[in-house]
C-alpha positions as CSV (number, residue, x, y, z in Angstrom):
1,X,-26.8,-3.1,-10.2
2,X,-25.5,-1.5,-7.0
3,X,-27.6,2.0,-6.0
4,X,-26.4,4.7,-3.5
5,X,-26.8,7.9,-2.0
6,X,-24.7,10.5,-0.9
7,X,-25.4,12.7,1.7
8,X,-23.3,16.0,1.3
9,X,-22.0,15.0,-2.8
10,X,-21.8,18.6,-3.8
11,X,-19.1,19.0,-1.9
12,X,-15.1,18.5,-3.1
13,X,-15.2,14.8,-1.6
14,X,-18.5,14.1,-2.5
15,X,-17.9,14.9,-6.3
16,X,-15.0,12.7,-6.2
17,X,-16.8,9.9,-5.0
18,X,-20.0,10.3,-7.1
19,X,-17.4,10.1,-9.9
20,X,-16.0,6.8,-9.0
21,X,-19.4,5.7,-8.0
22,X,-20.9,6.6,-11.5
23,X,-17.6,5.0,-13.3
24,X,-18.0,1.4,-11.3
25,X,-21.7,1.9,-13.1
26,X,-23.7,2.8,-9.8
27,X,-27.5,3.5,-11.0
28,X,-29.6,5.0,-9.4
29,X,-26.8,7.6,-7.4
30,X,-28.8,10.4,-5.9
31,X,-26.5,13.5,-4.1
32,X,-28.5,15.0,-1.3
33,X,-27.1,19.0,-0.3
34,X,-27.5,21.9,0.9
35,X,-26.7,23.5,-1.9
36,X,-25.6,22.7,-5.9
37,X,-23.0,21.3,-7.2
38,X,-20.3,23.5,-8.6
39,X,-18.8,20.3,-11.5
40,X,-21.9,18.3,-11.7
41,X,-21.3,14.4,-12.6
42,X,-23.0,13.2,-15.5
43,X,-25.9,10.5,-14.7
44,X,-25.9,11.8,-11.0
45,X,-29.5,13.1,-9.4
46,X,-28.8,16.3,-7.0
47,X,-31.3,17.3,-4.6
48,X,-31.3,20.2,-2.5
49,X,-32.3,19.9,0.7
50,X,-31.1,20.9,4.4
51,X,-30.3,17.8,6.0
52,X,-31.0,19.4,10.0
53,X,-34.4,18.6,8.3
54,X,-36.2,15.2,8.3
55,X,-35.6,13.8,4.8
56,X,-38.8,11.4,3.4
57,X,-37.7,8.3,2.6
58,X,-40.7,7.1,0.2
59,X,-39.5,10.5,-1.9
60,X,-36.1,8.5,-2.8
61,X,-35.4,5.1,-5.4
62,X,-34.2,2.1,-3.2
63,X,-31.0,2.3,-2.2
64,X,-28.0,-0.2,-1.3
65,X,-25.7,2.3,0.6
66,X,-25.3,5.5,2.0
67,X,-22.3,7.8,2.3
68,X,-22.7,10.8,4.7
69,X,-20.1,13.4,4.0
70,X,-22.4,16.3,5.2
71,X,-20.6,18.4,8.0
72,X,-20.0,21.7,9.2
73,X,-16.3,22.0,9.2
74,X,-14.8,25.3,8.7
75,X,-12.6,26.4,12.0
76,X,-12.9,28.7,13.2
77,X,-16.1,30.4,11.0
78,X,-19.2,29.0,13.0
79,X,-21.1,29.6,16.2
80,X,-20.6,26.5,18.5
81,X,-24.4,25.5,18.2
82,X,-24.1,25.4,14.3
83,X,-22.0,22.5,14.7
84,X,-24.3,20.3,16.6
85,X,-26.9,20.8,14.5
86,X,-25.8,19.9,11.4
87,X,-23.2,17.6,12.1
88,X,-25.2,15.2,15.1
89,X,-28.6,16.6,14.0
90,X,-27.6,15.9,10.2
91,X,-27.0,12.4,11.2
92,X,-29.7,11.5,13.0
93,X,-31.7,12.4,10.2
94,X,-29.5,10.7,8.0
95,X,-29.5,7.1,9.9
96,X,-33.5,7.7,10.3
97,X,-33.8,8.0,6.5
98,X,-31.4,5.0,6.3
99,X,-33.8,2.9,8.7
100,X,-36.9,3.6,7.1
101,X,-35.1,3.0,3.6
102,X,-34.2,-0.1,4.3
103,X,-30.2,0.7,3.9
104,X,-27.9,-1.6,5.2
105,X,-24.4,-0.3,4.7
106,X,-23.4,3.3,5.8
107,X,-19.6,5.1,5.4
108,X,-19.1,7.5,7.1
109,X,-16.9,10.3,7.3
110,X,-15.7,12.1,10.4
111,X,-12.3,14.0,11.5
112,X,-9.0,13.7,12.8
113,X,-10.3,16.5,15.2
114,X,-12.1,13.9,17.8
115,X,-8.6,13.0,18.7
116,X,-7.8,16.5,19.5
117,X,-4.6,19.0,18.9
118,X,-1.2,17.2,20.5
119,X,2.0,16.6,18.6
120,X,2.0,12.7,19.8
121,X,1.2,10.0,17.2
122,X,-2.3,9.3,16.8
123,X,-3.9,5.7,15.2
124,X,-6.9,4.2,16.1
125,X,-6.3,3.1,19.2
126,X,-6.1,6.6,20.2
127,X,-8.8,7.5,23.2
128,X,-10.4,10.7,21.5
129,X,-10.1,14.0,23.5
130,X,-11.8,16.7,21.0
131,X,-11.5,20.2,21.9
132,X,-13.3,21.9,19.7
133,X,-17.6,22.1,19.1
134,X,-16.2,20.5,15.3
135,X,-14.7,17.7,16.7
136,X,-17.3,16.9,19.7
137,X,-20.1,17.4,17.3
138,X,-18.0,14.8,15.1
139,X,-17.6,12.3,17.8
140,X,-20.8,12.4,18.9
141,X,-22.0,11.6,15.3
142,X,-19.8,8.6,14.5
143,X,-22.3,7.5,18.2
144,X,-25.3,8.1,16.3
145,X,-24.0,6.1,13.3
146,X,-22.6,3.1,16.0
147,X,-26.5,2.9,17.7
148,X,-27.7,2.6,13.8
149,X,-25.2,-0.2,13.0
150,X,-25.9,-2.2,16.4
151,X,-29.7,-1.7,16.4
152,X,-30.5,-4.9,13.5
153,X,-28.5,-7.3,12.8
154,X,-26.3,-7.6,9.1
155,X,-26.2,-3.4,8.9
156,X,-22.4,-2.4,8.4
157,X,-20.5,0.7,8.7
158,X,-17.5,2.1,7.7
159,X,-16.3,5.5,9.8
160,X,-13.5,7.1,8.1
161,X,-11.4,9.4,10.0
162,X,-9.6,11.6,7.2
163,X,-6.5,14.0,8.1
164,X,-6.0,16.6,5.4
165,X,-7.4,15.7,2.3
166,X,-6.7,17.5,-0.6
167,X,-7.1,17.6,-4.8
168,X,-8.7,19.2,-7.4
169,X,-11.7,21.5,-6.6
170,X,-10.3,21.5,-2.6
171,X,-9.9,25.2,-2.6
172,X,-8.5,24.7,0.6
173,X,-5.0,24.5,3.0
174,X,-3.2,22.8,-0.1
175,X,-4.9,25.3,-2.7
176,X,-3.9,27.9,-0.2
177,X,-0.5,26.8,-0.4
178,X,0.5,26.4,-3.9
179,X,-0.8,29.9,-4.9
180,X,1.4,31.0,-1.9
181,X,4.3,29.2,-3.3
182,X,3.6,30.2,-6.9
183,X,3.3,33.7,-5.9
184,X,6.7,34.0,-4.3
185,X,5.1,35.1,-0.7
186,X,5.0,31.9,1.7
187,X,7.0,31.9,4.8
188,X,7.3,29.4,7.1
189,X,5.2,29.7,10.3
190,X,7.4,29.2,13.0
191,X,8.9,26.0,12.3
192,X,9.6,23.8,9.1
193,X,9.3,20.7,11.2
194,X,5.5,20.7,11.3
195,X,3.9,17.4,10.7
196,X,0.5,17.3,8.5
197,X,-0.7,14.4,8.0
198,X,-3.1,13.7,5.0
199,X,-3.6,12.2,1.5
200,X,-4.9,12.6,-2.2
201,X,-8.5,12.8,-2.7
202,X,-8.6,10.2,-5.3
203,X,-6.7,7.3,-2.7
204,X,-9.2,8.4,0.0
205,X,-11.9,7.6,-2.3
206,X,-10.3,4.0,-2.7
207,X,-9.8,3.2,0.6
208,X,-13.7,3.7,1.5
209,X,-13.7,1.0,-1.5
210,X,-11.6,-1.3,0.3
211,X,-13.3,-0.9,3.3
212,X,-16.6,-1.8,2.0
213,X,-15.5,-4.4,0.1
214,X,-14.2,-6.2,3.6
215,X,-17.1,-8.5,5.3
216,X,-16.8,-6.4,9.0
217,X,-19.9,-5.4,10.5
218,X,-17.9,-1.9,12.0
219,X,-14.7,-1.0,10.6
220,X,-13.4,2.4,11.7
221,X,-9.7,3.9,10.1
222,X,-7.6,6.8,9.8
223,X,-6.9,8.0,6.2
224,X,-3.9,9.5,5.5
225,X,-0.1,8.7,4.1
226,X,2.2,6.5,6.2
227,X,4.8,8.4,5.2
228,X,5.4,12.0,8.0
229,X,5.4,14.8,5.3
230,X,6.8,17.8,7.4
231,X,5.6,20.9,5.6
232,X,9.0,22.0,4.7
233,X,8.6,18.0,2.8
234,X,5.3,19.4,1.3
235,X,6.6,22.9,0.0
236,X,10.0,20.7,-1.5
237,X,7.5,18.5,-3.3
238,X,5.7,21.4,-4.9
239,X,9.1,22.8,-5.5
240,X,9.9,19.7,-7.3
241,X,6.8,19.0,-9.3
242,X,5.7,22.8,-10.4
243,X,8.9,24.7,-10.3
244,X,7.7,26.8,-7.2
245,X,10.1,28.8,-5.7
246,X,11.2,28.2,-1.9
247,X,9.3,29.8,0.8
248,X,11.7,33.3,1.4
249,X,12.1,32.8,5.1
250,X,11.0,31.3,8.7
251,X,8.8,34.1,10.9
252,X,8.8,33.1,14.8
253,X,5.2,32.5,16.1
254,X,5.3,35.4,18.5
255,X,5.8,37.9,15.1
256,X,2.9,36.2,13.6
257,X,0.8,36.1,16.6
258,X,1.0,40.0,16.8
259,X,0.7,40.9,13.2
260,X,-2.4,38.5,13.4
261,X,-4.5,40.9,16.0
262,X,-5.9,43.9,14.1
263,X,-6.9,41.2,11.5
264,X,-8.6,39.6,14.4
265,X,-10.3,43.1,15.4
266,X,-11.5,43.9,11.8
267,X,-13.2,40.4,11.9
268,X,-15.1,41.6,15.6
269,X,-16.4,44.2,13.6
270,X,-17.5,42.1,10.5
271,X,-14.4,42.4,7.6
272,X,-14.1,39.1,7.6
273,X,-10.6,38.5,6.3
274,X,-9.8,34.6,7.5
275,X,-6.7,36.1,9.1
276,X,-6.6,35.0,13.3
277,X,-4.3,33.4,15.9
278,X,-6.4,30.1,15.9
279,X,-6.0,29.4,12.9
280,X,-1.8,30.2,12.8
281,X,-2.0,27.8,15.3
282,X,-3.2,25.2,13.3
283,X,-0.5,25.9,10.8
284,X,2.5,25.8,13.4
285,X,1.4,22.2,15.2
286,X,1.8,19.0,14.3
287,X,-1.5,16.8,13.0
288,X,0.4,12.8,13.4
289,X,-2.1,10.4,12.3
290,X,-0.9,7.2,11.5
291,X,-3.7,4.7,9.1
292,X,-3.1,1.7,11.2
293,X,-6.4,-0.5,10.3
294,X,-5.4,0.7,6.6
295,X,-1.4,-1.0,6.3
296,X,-2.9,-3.6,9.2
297,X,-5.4,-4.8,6.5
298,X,-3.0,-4.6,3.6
299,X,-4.2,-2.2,1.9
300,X,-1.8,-1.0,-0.9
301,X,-1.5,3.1,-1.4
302,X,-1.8,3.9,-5.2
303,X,0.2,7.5,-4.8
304,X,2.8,9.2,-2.3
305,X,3.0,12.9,-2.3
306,X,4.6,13.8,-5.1
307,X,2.8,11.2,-7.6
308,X,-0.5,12.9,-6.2
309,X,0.4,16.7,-6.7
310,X,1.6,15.7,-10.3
311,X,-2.2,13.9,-11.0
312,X,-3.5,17.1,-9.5
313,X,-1.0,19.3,-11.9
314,X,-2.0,17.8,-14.6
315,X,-5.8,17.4,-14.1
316,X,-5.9,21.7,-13.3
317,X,-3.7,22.5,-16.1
318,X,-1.1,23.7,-13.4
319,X,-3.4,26.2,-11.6
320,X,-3.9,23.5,-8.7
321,X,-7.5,24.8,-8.5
């Protein structure tokens, strides 16, 4: 019987993955966080514990692999040191717990963000070029996982570089969106052309399985849809599967831009209100990833677009929550 740990499993991925883990009959499977789980998984052990501290490996079962989803991601919404320590410092603790465990196969999971912003398509071949502290501190962290790997021989890794991942319990960009669209009160941000890549929660989960399941020593991929949903293509397919009205019209950056800046004074002042021209950026340029080592190996995708948001319908009752 095949043992784990994840590092970071309260999270939305996390309790995706303990549920697949726990269904292929994973026992023990241990979730290490910083804090609780908000939909616990049956038969799962959670621990709390800040992993910028040293974790005791003789305190764990035995273990046969070890999935490290624990980041500081949110950007903007952290100081630039935060990032460094919890997403190189995490994972030097991680790997060090690994090593004196006696784990041999690690996955994972870093960001799109070490290639840095750019409309050009991006696949693995891609030299990275972060620009922000959330994608150095990534970068630098898939280097602490590589030293890992190469220090014994027969460890393997698997470093998946996820675009936009999105399901139930995301709360996030896709949340966002749909109560946007339900509510009648989504516009366009400067463009309907914009490219975002990403992919269902559920497929991300099975490509990890795929990748393990591959005798590689280092296998490092993009996850995400072939296909280049635009998000005019996403709001359509929400249109489609939930009855959403269309977004009521296009506003120009520059209108944006300005109506952004007294939000961006409040938050100087501490009314944090998640409103700034950073992040409108990120909604008006393109993120083109392309899962080249995934369609290279023959992996076959499960769901497109629309096949996910109607599992996702359906799972939340319609509330895509």
């Amino acid at each position: 019987m095949t043992s784990a740990v994840v590092f970071g499993g309260a999270g939305f991925i996390g309790t995706h993955l303990l549920r697949d883990l726990k269904a292929r009959g994973y026992d023990p499977l241990v979730s290490v966080d910083i804090a609780a789980p908000k939909q616990p998984v049956d038969g799962v052990e959670y621990r709390l514990h800040d992993l910028t501290q040293p974790l005791h490996a003789a305190a764990y079962p035995r273990f046969d692999e070890a999935y490290n989803l624990a980041a500081v991601h949110r950007t903007p919404g952290h100081e630039p040191h935060e990032y460094y320590l919890a997403n190189v410092g995490g994972a030097t603790n991680v790997v060090r717990f690994c090593r004196e465990a006696g784990i041999e196969r690690i996955v994972f999971t870093s960001s799109i963000a070490v290639y840095g912003p750019g409309e050009d398509l991006k696949d693995e071949t891609t030299t990275p070029t972060p620009t922000s502290d959330y994608g150095r501190s990534k970068l630098l962290a898939e280097g602490v996982h590589r030293e890992w790997q190469a220090a014994e021989t027969g460890r393997r890794l698997v470093i998946v570089r996820p675009a936009v991942v999105f399901g139930a319990g995301e709360g996030g960009n896709y949340t966002r969106l749909a109560q946007a669209l339900r509510r009648g009160i989504f516009v366009y941000p400067g463009r309907r052309d914009t490219i975002k890549s990403g992919g269902y929660v559920g497929e991300l989960v099975r490509t990890m399985r795929f990748a393990l399941d591959r005798d590689e020593p280092v296998i490092l991929y993009n996850f995400c849809y072939p296909d280049a949903y635009t998000i005019e293509d996403i709001c359509r397919t929400f249109e489609s599967v939930a009855g959403f009205k269309p977004p009521r019209a296009l506003v120009p950056l520059a209108a944006m831009n300005a109506a952004a800046l007294p939000f961006e004074v409040l938050n100087k002042v501490g009314l944090r209100n998640g409103i700034d021209r950073e992040r409108i950026a990120k909604l008006v340029f393109s993120t083109r990833i392309h899962p080249g080592w995934l369609t290279e190996s023959g992996y076959r995708f499960q769901s497109d677009l629309r096949s996910a948001l109607t599992d996702w319908r359906e799972q939340s009752a319609g509330s895509f929550l």
